[in-house]
C-alpha positions as CSV (number, residue, x, y, z in Angstrom):
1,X,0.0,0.0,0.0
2,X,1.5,3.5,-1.0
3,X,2.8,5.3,2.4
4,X,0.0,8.3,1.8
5,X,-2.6,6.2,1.4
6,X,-1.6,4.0,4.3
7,X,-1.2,6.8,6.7
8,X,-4.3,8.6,5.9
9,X,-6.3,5.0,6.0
10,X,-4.8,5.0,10.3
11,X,-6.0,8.3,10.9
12,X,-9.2,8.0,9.7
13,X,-9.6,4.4,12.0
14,X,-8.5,6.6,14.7
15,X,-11.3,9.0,14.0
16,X,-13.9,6.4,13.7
17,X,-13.0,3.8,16.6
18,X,-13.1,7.2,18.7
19,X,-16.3,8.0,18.2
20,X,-17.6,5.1,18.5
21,X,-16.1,4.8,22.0
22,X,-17.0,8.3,23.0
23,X,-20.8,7.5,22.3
24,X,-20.4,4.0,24.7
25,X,-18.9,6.1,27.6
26,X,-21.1,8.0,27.5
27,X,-23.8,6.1,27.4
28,X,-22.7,4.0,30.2
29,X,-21.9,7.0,32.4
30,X,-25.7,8.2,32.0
31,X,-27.0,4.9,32.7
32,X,-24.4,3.8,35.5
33,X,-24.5,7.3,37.1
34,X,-21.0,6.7,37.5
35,X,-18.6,10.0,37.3
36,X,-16.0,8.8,36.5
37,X,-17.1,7.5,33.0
38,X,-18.3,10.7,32.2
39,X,-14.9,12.2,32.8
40,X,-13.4,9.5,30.9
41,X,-15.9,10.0,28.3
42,X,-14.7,13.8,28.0
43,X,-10.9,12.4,28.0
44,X,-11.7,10.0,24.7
45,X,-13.4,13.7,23.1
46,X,-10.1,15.1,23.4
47,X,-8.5,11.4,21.6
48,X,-11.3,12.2,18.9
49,X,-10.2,15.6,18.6
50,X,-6.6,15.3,18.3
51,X,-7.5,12.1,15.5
52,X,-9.5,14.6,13.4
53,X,-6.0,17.1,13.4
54,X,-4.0,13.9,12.6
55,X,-6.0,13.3,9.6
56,X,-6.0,16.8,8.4
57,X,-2.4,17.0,8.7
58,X,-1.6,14.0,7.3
59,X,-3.2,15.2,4.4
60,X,-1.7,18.5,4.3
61,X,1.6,17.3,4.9
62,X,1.7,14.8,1.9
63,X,1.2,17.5,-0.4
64,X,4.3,18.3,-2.8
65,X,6.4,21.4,-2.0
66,X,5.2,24.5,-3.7
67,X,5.4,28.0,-4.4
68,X,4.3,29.1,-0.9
69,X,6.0,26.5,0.8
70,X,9.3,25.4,-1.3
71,X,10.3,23.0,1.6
72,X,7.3,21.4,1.8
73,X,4.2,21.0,4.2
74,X,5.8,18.1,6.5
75,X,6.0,20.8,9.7
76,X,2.0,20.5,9.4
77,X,2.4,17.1,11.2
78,X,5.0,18.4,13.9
79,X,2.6,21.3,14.6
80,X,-0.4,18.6,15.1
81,X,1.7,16.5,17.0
82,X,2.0,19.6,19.7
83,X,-1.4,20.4,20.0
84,X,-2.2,16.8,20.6
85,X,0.9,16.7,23.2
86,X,-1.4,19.8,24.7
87,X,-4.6,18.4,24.6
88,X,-3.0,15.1,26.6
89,X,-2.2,17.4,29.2
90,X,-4.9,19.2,29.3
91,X,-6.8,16.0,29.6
92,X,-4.8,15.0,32.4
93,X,-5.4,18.3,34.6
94,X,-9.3,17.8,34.2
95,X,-9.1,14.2,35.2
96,X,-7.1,15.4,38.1
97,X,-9.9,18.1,38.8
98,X,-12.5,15.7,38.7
99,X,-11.4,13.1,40.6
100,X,-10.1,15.8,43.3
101,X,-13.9,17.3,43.0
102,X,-15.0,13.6,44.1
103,X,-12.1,12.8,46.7
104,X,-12.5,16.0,48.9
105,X,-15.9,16.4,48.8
106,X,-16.1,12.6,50.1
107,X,-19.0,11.9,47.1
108,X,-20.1,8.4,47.8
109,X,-23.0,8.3,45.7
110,X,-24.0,4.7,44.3
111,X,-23.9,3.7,41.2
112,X,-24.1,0.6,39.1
113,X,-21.0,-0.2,37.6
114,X,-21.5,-3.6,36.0
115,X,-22.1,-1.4,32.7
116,X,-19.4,0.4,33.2
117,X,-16.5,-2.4,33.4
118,X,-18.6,-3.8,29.7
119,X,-17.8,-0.7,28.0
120,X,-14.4,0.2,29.5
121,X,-12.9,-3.3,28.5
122,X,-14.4,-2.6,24.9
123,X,-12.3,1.2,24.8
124,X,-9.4,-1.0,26.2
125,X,-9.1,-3.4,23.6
126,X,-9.9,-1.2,20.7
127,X,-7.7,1.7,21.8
128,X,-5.4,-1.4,22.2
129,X,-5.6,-2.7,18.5
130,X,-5.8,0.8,16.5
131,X,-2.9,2.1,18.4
132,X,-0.6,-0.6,17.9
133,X,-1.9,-0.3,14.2
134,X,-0.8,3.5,14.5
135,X,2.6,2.9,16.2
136,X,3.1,0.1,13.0
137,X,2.4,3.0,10.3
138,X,4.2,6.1,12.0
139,X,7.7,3.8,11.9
140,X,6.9,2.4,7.9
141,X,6.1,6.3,7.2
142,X,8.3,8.2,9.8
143,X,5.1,10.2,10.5
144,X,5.2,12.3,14.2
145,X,1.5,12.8,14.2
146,X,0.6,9.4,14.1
147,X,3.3,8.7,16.6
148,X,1.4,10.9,18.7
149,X,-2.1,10.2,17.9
150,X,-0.9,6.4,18.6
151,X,0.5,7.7,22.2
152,X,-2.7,10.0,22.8
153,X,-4.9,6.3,22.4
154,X,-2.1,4.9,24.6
155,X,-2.9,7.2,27.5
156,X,-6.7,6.3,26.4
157,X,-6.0,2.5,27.7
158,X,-4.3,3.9,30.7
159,X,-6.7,5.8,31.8
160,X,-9.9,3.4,30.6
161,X,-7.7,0.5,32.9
162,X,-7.8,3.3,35.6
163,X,-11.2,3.3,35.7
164,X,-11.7,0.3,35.2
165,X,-9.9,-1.1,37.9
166,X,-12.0,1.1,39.9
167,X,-15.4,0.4,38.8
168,X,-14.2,-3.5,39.5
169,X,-13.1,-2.6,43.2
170,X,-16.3,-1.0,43.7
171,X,-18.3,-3.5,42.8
172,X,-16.2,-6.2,45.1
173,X,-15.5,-3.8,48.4
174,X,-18.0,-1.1,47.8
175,X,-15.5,1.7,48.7
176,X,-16.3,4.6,46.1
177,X,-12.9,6.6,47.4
178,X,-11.1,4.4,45.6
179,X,-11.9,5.1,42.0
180,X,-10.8,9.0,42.2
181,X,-7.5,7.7,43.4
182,X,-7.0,5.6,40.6
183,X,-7.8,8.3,38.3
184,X,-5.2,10.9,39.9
185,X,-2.5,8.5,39.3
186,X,-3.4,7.1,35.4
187,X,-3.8,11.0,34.9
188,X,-0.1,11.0,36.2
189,X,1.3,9.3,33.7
190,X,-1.2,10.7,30.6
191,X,0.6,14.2,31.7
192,X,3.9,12.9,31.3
193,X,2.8,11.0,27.5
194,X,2.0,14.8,27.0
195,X,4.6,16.1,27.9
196,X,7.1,14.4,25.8
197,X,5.4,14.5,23.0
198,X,4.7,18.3,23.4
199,X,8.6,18.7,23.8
200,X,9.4,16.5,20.9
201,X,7.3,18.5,18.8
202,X,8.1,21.9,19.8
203,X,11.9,20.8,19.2
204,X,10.8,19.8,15.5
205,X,9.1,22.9,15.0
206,X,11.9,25.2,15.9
207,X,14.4,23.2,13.9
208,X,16.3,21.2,17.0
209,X,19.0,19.3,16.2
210,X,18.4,15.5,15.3
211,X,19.0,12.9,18.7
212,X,22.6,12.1,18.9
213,X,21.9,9.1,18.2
214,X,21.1,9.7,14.7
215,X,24.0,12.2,14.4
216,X,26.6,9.6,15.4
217,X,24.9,6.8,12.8
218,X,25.9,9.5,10.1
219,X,29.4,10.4,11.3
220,X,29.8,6.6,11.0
221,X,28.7,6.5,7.4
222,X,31.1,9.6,6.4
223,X,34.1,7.4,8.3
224,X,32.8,3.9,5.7
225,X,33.8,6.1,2.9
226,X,37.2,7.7,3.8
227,X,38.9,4.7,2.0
228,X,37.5,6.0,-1.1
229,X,39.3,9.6,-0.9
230,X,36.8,11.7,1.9
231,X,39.4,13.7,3.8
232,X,37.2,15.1,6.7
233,X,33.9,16.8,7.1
234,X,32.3,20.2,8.7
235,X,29.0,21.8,9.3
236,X,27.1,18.9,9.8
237,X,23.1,20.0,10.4
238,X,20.4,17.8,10.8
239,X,16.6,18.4,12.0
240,X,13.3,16.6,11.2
241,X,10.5,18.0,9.4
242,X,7.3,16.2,10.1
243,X,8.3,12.1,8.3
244,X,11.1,13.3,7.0
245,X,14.8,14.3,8.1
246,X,16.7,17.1,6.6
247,X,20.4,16.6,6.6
248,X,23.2,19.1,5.5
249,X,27.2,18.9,5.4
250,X,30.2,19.7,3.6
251,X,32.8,16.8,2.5
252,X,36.5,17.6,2.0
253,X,38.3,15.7,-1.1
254,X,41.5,15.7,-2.5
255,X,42.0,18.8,-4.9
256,X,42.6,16.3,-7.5
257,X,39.9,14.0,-7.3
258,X,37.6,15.0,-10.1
259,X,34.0,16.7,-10.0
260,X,32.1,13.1,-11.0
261,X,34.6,11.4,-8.4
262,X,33.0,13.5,-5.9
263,X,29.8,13.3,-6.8
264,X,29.9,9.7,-7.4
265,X,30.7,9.4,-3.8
266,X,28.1,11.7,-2.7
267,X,25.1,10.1,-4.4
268,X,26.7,6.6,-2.4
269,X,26.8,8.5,1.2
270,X,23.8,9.7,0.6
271,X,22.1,6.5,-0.5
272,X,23.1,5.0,2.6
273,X,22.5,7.7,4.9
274,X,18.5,7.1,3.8
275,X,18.9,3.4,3.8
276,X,19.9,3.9,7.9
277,X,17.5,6.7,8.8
278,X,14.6,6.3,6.8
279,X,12.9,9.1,4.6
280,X,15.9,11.6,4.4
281,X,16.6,14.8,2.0
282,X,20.7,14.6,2.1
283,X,22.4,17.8,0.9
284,X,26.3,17.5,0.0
285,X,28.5,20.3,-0.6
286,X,32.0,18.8,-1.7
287,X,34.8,21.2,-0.8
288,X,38.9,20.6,-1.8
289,X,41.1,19.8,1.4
290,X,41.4,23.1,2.5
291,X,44.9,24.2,3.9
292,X,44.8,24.0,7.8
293,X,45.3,28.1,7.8
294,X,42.2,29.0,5.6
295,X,39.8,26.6,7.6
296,X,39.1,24.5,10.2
297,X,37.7,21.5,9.4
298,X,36.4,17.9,11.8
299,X,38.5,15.0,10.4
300,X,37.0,12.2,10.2
């Protein structure tokens, strides 16, 4: 299946399988009376949400580069990646306010949550299978707003087992304090999913340096090819721009290696630079050895 296609084809499942489960919670929160479905009901709006920006940036950022935007569209995808980091957080301060609501105003009220556990074991295993499904399409298409749409359902099964495990303690011991205490810690950990995925983002967006990690696989690719006449290497910049990576650098040869020598080797480095990383767009500059007085250069 062609990458586009594929990606757009995850975004909308996220949409759909959302809604669907939006409509159960709340259905079972009516019936049950039970709070904390509700809240988790409002939590799953704020999935469906951030699914429907997915889709639209998918779509934007497939478009080709054009007069507006000669670099292309992919920072549409970083910039919906951020706003779904935000609306995990957000998420996890109104569960937080909710359940403190119920735990210090010592709400005990019954309800019936045999419903309840039915619907939250449904969101579990869908969230379960779509985002898994996500997480499988964002690596194939190096996409950060499916990564994050993937992680935003991720915190969805977190906090639906949260409840859950709350609604199931209720029903065995009858102690209603229990389930707001769930919910403060689950929302715990959706705050920190948030948070990274905010920061991630926001590094994309104002052109951060790739991980080190990445950095360190291409400083190893430039040292595979000094047997073939690369002398060193400078100004090596890389960032990411929504699925793809943008990389930059200047090669040193020998002044007497020719022009198609150098290019030759260039179009081989930078072959294998996108075999390693994925969807790359490599820019070479290929400089003579400069002497050590004119410039200063990393050897390699």
């Amino acid at each position: 299946m062609e990458i586009n296609t594929e990606k757009k084809l995850a975004a909308g499942l996220s949409i759909f399988s959302n809604t669907v489960i939006i409509i159960l919670k709340f259905i079972a929160g009516i019936i049950s009376g039970s709070i904390s479905i509700i809240s988790e009901a409002i939590h799953s709006l704020s999935d469906c949400l951030a699914s429907v920006l997915t889709f639209f940036s998918v779509i934007k950022s497939s478009q080709p580069a054009d007069a507006e935007h000669p670099f292309g569209h992919g920072k549409y995808e970083d910039m919906s990646g951020f706003i779904e980091g935000g609306l995990i957080i957000a998420a996890s301060f109104y569960i937080i306010y909710e359940a403190g609501k119920k735990l210090f105003s010592h709400s005990a009220a019954e309800t019936e949550p045999t419903l309840g556990i039915i619907v939250m074991c449904i969101a579990v295993i869908a969230n379960f299978l779509v985002s898994s499904y996500l997480f499988k399409v964002a690596k194939h298409s190096n996409s950060v707003s499916l990564y994050a749409d993937g992680e935003h359902l991720r915190t969805d099964i977190y906090s639906s087992l949260g409840v859950l495990i709350g609604l199931v303690l209720i029903k065995l011991t009858g102690l209603y304090i229990l389930d707001p205490i769930i919910a403060i810690i689950v929302a715990i950990f959706i705050f920190r999913a948030g948070f990274v995925i905010s920061k991630t983002t926001l590094n994309n967006l104002l052109d951060g340096s790739l991980p080190q990690e990445d950095l360190d696989e291409i400083e190893k690719i430039i040292k595979d090819f000094t047997n073939k006449g690369i002398l060193g290497y400078k100004n090596l910049k890389a960032r990411q721009v929504g699925p793809s990576r943008d990389i930059e650098m200047i090669l040193l040869f020998p002044e007497n290696m020719t022009i198609l020598e150098c290019h030759n080797i260039c179009d081989d480095i930078e072959e294998s630079i996108t075999k390693e990383l994925g969807n790359c767009t490599v820019s070479i500059h290929a400089e003579p050895k400069c002497p050590k007085k004119k410039c200063s250069k990393k050897q390699v």
